[in-house]
C-alpha positions as CSV (number, residue, x, y, z in Angstrom):
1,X,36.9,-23.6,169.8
2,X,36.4,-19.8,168.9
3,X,35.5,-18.0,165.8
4,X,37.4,-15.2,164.8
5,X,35.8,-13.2,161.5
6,X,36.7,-9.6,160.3
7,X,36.9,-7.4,157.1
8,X,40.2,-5.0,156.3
9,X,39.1,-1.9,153.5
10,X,41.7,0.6,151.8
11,X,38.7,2.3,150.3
12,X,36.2,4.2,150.8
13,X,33.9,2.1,151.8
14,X,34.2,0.8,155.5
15,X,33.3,-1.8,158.0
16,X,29.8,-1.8,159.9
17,X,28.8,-3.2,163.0
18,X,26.3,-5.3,161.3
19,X,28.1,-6.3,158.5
20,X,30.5,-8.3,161.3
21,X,27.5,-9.2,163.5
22,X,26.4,-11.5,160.3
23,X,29.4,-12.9,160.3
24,X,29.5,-13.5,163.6
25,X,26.0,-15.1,163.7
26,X,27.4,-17.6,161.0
27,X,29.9,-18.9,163.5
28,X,28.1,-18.8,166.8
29,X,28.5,-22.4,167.1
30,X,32.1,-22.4,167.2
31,X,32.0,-20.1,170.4
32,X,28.7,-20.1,172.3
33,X,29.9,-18.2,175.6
34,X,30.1,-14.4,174.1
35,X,30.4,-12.6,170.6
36,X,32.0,-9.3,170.1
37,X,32.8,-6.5,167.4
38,X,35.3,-4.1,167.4
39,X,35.0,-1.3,163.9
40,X,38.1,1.4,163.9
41,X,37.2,4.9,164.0
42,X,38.2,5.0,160.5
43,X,35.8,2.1,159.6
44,X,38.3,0.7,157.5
45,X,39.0,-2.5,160.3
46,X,36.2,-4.8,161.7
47,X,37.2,-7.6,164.1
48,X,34.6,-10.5,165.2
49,X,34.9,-12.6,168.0
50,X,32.7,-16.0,169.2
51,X,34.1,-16.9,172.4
52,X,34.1,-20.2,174.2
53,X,35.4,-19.0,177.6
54,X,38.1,-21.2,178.5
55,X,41.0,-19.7,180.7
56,X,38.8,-16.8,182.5
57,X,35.1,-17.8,182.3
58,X,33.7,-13.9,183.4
59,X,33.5,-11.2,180.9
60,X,36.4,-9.5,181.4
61,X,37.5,-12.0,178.9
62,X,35.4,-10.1,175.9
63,X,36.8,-10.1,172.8
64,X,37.4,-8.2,170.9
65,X,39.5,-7.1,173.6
66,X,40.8,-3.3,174.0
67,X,44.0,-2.0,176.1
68,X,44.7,0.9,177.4
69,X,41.7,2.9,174.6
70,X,44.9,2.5,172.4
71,X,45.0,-1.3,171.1
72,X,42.6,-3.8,169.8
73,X,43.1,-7.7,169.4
74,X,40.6,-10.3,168.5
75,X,42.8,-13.7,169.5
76,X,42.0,-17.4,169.1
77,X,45.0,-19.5,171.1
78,X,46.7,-19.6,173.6
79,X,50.1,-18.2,175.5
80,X,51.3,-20.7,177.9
81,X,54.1,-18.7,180.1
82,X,51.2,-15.7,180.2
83,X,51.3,-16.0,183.6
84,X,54.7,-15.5,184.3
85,X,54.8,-12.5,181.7
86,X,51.5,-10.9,183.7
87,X,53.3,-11.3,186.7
88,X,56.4,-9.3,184.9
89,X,54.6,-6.6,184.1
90,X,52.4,-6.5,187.5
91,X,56.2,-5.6,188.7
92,X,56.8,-2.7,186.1
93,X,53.0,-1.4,187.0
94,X,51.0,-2.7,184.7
95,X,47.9,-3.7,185.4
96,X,45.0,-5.7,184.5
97,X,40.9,-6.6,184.8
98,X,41.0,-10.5,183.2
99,X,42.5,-13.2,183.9
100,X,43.3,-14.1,180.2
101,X,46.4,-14.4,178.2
102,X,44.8,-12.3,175.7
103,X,45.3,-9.0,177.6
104,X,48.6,-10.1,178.8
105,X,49.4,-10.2,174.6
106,X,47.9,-6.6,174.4
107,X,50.2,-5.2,177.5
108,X,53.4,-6.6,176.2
109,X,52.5,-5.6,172.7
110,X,52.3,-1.8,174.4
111,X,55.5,-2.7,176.4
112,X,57.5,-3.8,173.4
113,X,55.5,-3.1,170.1
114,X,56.2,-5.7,167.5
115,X,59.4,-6.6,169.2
116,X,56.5,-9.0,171.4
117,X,57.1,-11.4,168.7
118,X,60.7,-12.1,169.8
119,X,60.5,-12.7,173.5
Protein backbone atom coordinates (compact mmCIF):
# COMPACT_ATOMS: atom_id res chain seq x y z
CA UNK A 1 0.00 0.00 0.00
CA UNK A 2 1.44 3.53 -0.80
CA UNK A 3 1.40 6.79 1.00
CA UNK A 4 0.46 9.79 -0.69
CA UNK A 5 1.03 13.26 1.61
CA UNK A 6 1.15 16.90 0.27
CA UNK A 7 0.39 20.50 1.34
CA UNK A 8 -1.67 23.15 -1.16
CA UNK A 9 -0.91 27.19 0.08
CA UNK A 10 -2.79 30.34 -1.46
CA UNK A 11 -0.48 32.49 0.54
CA UNK A 12 2.56 33.59 0.83
CA UNK A 13 4.07 31.16 2.43
CA UNK A 14 4.95 27.98 0.36
CA UNK A 15 5.81 24.33 0.41
CA UNK A 16 9.56 23.02 1.19
CA UNK A 17 11.15 20.03 0.31
CA UNK A 18 11.69 19.18 3.84
CA UNK A 19 8.49 20.07 5.09
CA UNK A 20 7.11 17.01 2.66
CA UNK A 21 10.21 14.78 3.38
CA UNK A 22 8.76 14.78 7.20
CA UNK A 23 5.78 13.80 6.05
CA UNK A 24 6.99 11.37 4.09
CA UNK A 25 9.24 9.85 6.78
CA UNK A 26 5.96 9.45 8.85
CA UNK A 27 4.53 7.12 6.22
CA UNK A 28 7.52 5.15 5.00
CA UNK A 29 5.92 2.12 6.24
CA UNK A 30 3.07 2.25 4.06
CA UNK A 31 5.49 2.22 0.95
CA UNK A 32 9.08 0.92 1.56
CA UNK A 33 10.28 0.58 -2.17
CA UNK A 34 10.87 4.62 -3.01
CA UNK A 35 9.74 8.08 -1.65
CA UNK A 36 9.50 11.16 -3.72
CA UNK A 37 8.72 14.99 -3.57
CA UNK A 38 7.61 17.16 -6.10
CA UNK A 39 7.30 21.38 -4.85
CA UNK A 40 5.88 23.77 -7.79
CA UNK A 41 7.96 26.53 -8.94
CA UNK A 42 5.59 28.64 -7.24
CA UNK A 43 5.98 26.74 -3.89
CA UNK A 44 2.49 26.91 -3.33
CA UNK A 45 2.03 22.77 -4.28
CA UNK A 46 4.00 19.95 -2.47
CA UNK A 47 3.25 16.25 -3.45
CA UNK A 48 4.73 13.14 -1.41
CA UNK A 49 4.98 9.82 -2.53
CA UNK A 50 6.01 6.29 -0.50
CA UNK A 51 5.94 3.73 -3.12
CA UNK A 52 5.43 0.03 -2.82
CA UNK A 53 6.48 -0.91 -6.46
CA UNK A 54 3.88 -3.05 -7.61
CA UNK A 55 3.11 -2.92 -11.52
CA UNK A 56 6.81 -1.76 -12.72
CA UNK A 57 9.30 -2.67 -10.00
CA UNK A 58 12.44 -0.27 -11.58
CA UNK A 59 12.45 3.42 -11.02
CA UNK A 60 10.95 4.61 -13.80
CA UNK A 61 8.07 4.16 -11.63
CA UNK A 62 9.08 7.32 -9.25
CA UNK A 63 6.58 9.15 -7.94
CA UNK A 64 5.96 11.90 -7.85
CA UNK A 65 5.90 11.26 -11.41
CA UNK A 66 6.53 14.26 -14.16
CA UNK A 67 5.32 14.27 -18.05
CA UNK A 68 6.55 15.87 -20.65
CA UNK A 69 8.36 18.93 -17.88
CA UNK A 70 4.72 20.04 -18.08
CA UNK A 71 2.55 17.77 -15.61
CA UNK A 72 2.87 16.36 -12.17
CA UNK A 73 0.83 13.46 -10.43
CA UNK A 74 1.51 11.75 -7.27
CA UNK A 75 -1.19 8.48 -7.71
CA UNK A 76 -2.12 5.75 -5.31
CA UNK A 77 -4.43 3.07 -7.52
CA UNK A 78 -4.68 1.56 -10.08
CA UNK A 79 -6.05 1.76 -14.09
CA UNK A 80 -6.89 -1.58 -15.25
CA UNK A 81 -7.39 -1.07 -19.27
CA UNK A 82 -3.83 1.12 -18.97
CA UNK A 83 -2.45 -1.09 -21.21
CA UNK A 84 -4.74 -0.90 -23.90
CA UNK A 85 -4.85 3.03 -23.54
CA UNK A 86 -0.63 3.04 -23.61
CA UNK A 87 -0.87 1.02 -26.55
CA UNK A 88 -3.42 3.88 -28.06
CA UNK A 89 -1.33 6.49 -27.68
CA UNK A 90 1.98 4.42 -28.67
CA UNK A 91 -0.14 4.64 -32.12
CA UNK A 92 -0.64 8.52 -32.05
CA UNK A 93 3.29 8.87 -30.99
CA UNK A 94 3.35 9.08 -27.65
CA UNK A 95 5.74 7.68 -25.87
CA UNK A 96 6.96 6.36 -22.63
CA UNK A 97 10.00 5.29 -20.04
CA UNK A 98 7.74 3.02 -17.26
CA UNK A 99 5.81 0.54 -17.47
CA UNK A 100 3.20 2.00 -15.05
CA UNK A 101 -0.35 3.12 -15.33
CA UNK A 102 0.54 6.16 -13.68
CA UNK A 103 2.31 7.77 -16.76
CA UNK A 104 -0.26 6.40 -19.00
CA UNK A 105 -2.78 8.77 -16.59
CA UNK A 106 -0.31 11.72 -17.15
CA UNK A 107 -0.19 11.14 -21.24
CA UNK A 108 -3.93 10.97 -21.60
CA UNK A 109 -4.41 13.75 -19.12
CA UNK A 110 -2.05 15.79 -21.93
CA UNK A 111 -4.05 14.18 -24.73
CA UNK A 112 -7.42 15.10 -23.36
CA UNK A 113 -7.05 17.49 -20.33
CA UNK A 114 -9.77 16.96 -17.83
CA UNK A 115 -11.93 15.39 -20.44
CA UNK A 116 -9.49 12.04 -19.13
CA UNK A 117 -12.18 11.68 -16.61
CA UNK A 118 -14.80 10.64 -19.11
CA UNK A 119 -13.16 7.98 -21.28
Amino acid sequence: MCAISGKGLFCETGSTSQEILRMTKELNHRGPDDSGVFISKKRNVGLGNNRLAIIDLSKNGHQPMNYRNRYTITFNGEIYNFQEEKRKLIKLGYQFISNTDTEVILALYSKFGRNVLTI
